[in-house]
Backbone atoms as SQL, in Angstrom:
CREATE TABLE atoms (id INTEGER PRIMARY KEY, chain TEXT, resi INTEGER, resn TEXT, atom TEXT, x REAL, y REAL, z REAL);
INSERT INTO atoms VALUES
  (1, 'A', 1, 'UNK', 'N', -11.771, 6.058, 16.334),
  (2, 'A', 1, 'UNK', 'CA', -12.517, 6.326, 15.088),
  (3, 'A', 1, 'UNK', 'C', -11.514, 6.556, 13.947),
  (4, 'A', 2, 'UNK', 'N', -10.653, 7.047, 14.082),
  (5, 'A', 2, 'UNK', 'CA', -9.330, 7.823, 13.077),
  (6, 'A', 2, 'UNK', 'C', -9.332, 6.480, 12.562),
  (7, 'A', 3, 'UNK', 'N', -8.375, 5.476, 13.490),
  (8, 'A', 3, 'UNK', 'CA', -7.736, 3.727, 13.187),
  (9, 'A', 3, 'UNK', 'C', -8.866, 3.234, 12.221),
  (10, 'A', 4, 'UNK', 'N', -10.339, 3.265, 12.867),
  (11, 'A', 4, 'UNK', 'CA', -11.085, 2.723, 11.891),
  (12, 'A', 4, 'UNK', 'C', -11.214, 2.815, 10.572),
  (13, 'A', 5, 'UNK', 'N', -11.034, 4.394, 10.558),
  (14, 'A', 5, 'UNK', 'CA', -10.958, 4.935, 8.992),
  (15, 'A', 5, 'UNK', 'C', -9.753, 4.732, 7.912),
  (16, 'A', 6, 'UNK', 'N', -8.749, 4.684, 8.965),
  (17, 'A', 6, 'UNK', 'CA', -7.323, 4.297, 8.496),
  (18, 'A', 6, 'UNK', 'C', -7.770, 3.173, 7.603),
  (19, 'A', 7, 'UNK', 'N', -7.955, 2.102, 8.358),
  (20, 'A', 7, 'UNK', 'CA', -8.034, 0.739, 8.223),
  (21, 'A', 7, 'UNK', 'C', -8.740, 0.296, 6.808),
  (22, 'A', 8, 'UNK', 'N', -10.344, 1.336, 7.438),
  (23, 'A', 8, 'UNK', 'CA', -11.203, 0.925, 5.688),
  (24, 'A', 8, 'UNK', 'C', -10.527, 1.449, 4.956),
  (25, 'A', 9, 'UNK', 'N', -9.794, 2.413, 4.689),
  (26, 'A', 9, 'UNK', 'CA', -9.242, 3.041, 3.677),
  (27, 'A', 9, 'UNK', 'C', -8.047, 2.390, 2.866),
  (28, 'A', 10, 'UNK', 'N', -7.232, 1.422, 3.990),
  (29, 'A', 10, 'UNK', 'CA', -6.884, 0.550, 3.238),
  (30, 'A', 10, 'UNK', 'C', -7.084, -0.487, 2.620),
  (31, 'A', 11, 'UNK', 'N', -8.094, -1.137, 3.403),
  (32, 'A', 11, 'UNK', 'CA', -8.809, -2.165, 3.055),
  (33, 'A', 11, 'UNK', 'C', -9.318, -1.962, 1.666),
  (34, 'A', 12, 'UNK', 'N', -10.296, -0.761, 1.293),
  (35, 'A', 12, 'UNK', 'CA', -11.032, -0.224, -0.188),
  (36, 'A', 12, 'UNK', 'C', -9.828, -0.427, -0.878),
  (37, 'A', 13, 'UNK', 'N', -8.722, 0.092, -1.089),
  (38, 'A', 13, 'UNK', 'CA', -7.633, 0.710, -1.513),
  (39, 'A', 13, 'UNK', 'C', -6.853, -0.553, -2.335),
  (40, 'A', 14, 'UNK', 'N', -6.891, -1.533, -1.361),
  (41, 'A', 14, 'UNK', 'CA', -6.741, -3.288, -1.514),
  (42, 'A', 14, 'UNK', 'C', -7.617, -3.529, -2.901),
  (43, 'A', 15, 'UNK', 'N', -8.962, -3.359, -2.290),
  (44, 'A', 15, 'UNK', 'CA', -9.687, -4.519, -2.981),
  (45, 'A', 15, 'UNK', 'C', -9.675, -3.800, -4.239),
  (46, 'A', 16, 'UNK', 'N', -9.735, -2.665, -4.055),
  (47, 'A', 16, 'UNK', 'CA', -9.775, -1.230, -5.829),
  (48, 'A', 16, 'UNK', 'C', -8.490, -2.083, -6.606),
  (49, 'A', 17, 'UNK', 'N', -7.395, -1.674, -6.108),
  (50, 'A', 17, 'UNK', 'CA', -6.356, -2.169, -6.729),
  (51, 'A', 17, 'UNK', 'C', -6.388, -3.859, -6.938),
  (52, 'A', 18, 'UNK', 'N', -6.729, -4.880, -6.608),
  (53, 'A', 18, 'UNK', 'CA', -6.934, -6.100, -6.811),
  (54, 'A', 18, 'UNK', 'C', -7.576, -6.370, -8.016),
  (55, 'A', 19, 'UNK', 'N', -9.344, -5.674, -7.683),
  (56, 'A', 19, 'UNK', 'CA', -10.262, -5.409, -8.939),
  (57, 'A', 19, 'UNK', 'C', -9.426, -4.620, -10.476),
  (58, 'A', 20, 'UNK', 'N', -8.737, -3.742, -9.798),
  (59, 'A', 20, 'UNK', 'CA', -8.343, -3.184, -11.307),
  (60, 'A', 20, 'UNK', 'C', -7.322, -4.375, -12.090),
  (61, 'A', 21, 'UNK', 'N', -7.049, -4.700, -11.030),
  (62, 'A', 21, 'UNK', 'CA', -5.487, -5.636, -11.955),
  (63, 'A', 21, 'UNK', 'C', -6.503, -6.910, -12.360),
  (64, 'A', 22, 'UNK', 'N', -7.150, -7.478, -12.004),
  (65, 'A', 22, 'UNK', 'CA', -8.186, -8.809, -12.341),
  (66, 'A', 22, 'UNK', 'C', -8.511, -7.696, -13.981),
  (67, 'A', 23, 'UNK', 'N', -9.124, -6.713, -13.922),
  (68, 'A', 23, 'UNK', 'CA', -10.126, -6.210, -15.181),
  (69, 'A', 23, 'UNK', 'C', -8.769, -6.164, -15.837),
  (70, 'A', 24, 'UNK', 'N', -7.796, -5.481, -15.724),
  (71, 'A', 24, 'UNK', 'CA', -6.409, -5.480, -16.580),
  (72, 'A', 24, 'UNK', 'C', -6.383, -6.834, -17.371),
  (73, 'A', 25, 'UNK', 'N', -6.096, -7.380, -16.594),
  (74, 'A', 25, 'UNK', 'CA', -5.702, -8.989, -16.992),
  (75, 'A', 25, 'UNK', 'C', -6.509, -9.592, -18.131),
  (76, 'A', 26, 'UNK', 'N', -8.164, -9.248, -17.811),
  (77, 'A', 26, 'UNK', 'CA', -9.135, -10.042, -18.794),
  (78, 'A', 26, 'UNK', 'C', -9.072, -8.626, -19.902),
  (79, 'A', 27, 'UNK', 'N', -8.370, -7.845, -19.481),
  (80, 'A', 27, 'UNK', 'CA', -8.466, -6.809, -21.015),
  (81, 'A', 27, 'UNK', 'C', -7.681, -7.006, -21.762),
  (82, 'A', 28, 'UNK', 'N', -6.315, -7.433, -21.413),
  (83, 'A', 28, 'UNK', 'CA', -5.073, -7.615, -22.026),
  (84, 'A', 28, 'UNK', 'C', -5.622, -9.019, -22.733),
  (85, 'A', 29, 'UNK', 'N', -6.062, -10.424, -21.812),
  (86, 'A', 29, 'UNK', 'CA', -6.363, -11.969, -22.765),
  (87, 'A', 29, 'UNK', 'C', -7.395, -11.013, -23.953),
  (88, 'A', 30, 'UNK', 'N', -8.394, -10.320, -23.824),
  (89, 'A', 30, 'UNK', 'CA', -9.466, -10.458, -24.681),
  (90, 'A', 30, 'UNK', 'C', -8.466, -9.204, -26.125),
  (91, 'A', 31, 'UNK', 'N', -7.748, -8.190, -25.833),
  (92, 'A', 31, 'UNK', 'CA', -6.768, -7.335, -27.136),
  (93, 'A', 31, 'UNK', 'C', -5.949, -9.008, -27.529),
  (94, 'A', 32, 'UNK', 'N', -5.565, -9.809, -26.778),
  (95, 'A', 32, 'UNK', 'CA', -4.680, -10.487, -26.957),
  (96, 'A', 32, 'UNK', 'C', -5.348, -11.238, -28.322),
  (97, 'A', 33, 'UNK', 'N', -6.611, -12.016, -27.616),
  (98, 'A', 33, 'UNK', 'CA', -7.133, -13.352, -28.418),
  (99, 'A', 33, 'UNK', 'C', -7.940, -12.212, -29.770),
  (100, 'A', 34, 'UNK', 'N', -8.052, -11.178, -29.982),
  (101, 'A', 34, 'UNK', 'CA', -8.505, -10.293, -30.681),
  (102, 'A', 34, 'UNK', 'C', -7.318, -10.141, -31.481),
  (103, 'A', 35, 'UNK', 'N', -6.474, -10.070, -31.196),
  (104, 'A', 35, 'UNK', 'CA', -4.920, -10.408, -32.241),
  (105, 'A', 35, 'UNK', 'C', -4.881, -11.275, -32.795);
């Protein structure tokens, strides 16, 4: 049970950090093309 939790926790941890850098990215083009 522990491993399992390990596991999702990285897994979330992944996709959080993936999602944030994707929203980064389209925040930075849209300040950008707003310049």
């Amino acid at each position: 049970i522990l491993i399992q939790s390990i596991i999702i926790m990285m897994i979330s941890t992944v996709v959080v950090m993936t999602i944030t850098g994707k929203v980064s990215m389209l925040l930075r083009k849209e300040n950008s093309n707003h310049e």
